[in-house]
N, C-alpha and C positions, 0 to 999 in steps of 0.2 A: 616561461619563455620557450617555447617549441623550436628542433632544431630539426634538420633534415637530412637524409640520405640520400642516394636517387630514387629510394619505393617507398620510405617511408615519414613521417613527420611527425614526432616523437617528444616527449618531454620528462623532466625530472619529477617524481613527483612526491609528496611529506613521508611517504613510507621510504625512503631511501630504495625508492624504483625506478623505472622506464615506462611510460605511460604511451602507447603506439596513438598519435592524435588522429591521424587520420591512415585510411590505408589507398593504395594506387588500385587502376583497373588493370591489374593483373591477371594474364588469362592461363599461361603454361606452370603449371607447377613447382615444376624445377628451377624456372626463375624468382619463382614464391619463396622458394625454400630458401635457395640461395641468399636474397634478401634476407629473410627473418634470422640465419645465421651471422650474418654480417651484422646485426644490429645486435643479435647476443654478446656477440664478441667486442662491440660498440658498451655495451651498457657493463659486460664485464671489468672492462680497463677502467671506466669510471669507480671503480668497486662497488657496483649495486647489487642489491642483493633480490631483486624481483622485477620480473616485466611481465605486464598487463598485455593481453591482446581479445582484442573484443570485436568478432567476426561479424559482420550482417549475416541474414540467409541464404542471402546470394553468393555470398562467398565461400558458404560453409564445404564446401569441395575441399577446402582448404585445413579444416579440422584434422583429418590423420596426419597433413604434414606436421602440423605444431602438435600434436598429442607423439608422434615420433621422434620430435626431438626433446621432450620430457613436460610439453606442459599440461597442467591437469586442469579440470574442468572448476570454476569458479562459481557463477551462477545463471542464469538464463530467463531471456526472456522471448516473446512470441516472434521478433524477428531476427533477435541477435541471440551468442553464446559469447562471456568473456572467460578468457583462459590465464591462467597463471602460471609463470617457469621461476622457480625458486632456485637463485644463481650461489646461492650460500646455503650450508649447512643451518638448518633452524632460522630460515628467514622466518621474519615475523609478515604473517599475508592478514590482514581487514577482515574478520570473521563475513561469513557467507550471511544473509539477511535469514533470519530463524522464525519472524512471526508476521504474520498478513494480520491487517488491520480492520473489522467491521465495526459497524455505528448502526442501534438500534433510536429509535425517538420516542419519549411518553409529550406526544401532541394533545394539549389541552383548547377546547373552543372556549366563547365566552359563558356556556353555560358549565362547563368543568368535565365536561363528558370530552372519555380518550376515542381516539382515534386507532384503529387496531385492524389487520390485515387479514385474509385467509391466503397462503400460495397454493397456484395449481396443482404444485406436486402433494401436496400435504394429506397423508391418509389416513385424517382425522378431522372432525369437525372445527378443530382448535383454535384461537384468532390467534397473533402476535404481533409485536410490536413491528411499526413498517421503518425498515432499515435495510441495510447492505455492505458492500464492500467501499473501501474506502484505497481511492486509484492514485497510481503513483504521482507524488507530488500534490496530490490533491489536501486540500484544507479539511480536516473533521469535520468543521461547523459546514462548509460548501457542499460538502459529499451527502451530509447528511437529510441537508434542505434539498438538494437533488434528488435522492431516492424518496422523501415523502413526497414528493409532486411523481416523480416516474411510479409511484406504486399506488398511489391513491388521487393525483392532481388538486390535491389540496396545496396551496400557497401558503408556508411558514416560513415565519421568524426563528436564527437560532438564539435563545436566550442560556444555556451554560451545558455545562458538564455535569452529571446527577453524581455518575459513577462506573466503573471500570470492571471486568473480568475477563477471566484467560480459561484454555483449556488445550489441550495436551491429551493425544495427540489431536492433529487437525488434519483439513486434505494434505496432500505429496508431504506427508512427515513433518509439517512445520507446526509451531504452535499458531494461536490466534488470541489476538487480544480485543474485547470490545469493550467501546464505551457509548455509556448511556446517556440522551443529550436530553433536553427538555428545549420542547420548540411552541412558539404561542402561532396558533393559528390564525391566518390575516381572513384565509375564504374557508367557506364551509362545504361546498356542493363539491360531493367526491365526484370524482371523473377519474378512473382508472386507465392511465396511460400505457402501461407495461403489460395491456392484457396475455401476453403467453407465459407471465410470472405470477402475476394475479387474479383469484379470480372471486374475491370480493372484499369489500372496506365498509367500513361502517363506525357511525361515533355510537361509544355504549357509555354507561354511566358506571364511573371508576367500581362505587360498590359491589354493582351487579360481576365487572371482569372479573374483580378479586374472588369472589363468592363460587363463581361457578367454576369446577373441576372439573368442565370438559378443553380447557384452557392449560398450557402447559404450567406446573408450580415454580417453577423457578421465572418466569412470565409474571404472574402471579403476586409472588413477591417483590418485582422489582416494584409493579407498579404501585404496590402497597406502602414499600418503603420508600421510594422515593419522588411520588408523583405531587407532595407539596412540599418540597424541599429548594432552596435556593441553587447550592450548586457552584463550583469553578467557574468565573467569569473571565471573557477574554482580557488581557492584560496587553497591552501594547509594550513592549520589552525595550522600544528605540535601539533597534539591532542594526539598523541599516549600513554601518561601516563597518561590520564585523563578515573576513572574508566566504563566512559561510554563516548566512542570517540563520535565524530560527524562524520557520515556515507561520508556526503559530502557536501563544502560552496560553494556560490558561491558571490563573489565583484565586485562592480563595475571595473570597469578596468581603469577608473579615479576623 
């Protein structure tokens, strides 16, 4: 239930905090300030012990006000920055997000021959698997039938999860987690969509990729180990009344 001030509209929320719902078009500073004091001292009385505040870019003028009065930076993204103010000694704050998600594909046609990428940047002959990042909110199985169509315009089906790995470090200090999906191919005739990413595709026959070492080894082995394997099937969970669903499962299949 959101309550309001006159600048701002604010809510309780599970971490025993103050959640800023929305913010005013506030132009002078000092009446910025003014407010978000006012709502300290609002979420104080309550006895809370953390208030969220999550700036657009456009407002980011506003940043040293709230870093002056103690809040510290949380996490960020290309338009926004949210900030945290820890109103009690040892609040407990929602750890920051630690690991970005990619999705590679072992695409099989009807003759059993993979499907395998070259990127533009790549300063080796090497193919691999066509995959990518996998975008906020987005579904595995969606992200990942998006990037074989954006990197090769081939049209697939996602049929499971192979298998999973991490690594440490990643880009801006985070780890990364990927997973390896297996997609049955509906079209054949590659049409490279993403030409300033790619700059070639081709279906090759499983034994040949494995075999040849101008190809990356751990490439290599995935598709050795898992290119006729079943795999994690999606699972319909029936989450729909639960306040925060799960996006998407995936089970064994026995």
């Amino acid at each position: 239930m959101p309550f309001n001030t006159p600048y701002f509209n604010y809510m309780f929320d599970d971490f025993n905090g103050v959640t800023i719902a929305s913010l005013p078009d506030i132009t002078a500073i000092p009446e910025f300030k003014d407010a978000l004091i006012n709502l300290i001292q609002i979420a104080t009385s309550h006895n809370k012990q953390l208030l969220w505040l999550t700036l657009p870019r456009s407002q980011a003028v506003y940043i040293p006000v709230a870093t002056d009065l103690g809040f510290a930076f949380h996490n960020c993204l290309s338009d926004e920055i949210t900030l945290t103010l820890s109103l009690k000694e040892h609040a407990y704050i929602p750890f920051v997000p630690t690991y970005t998600i990619g999705a590679g594909a072992i695409v099989l046609n009807k003759r059993n021959e993979l499907l395998v990428i070259r990127e533009r940047i790549a300063t080796s002959m090497a193919y691999k698997l066509p995959g990518g990042h996998v975008e906020l909110t987005e579904k595995i199985s969606e992200a990942i039938v998006r990037e074989v169509f954006e990197e090769t315009g081939i049209h697939a089906q996602f049929n499971s999860i192979l298998g999973m790995t991490s690594k440490h470090p990643y880009r801006f200090g985070k780890s990364n987690m990927y997973f390896i999906c297996k997609l049955d191919a509906v079209s054949e005739s590659i049409d490279i969509q993403d030409t300033n990413e790619i700059i070639d595709a081709k279906w090759i026959k499983i034994e040949d990729y494995i075999q040849d070492k101008t190809h990356h080894i751990f490439n290599r082995q995935m598709v050795e180990q898992l290119h006729n394997k079943e795999g994690f099937k999606h699972f319909d969970a029936s989450n729909k009344g639960e306040s925060n669903p799960k996006l998407e499962t995936f089970f064994s299949p026995s």
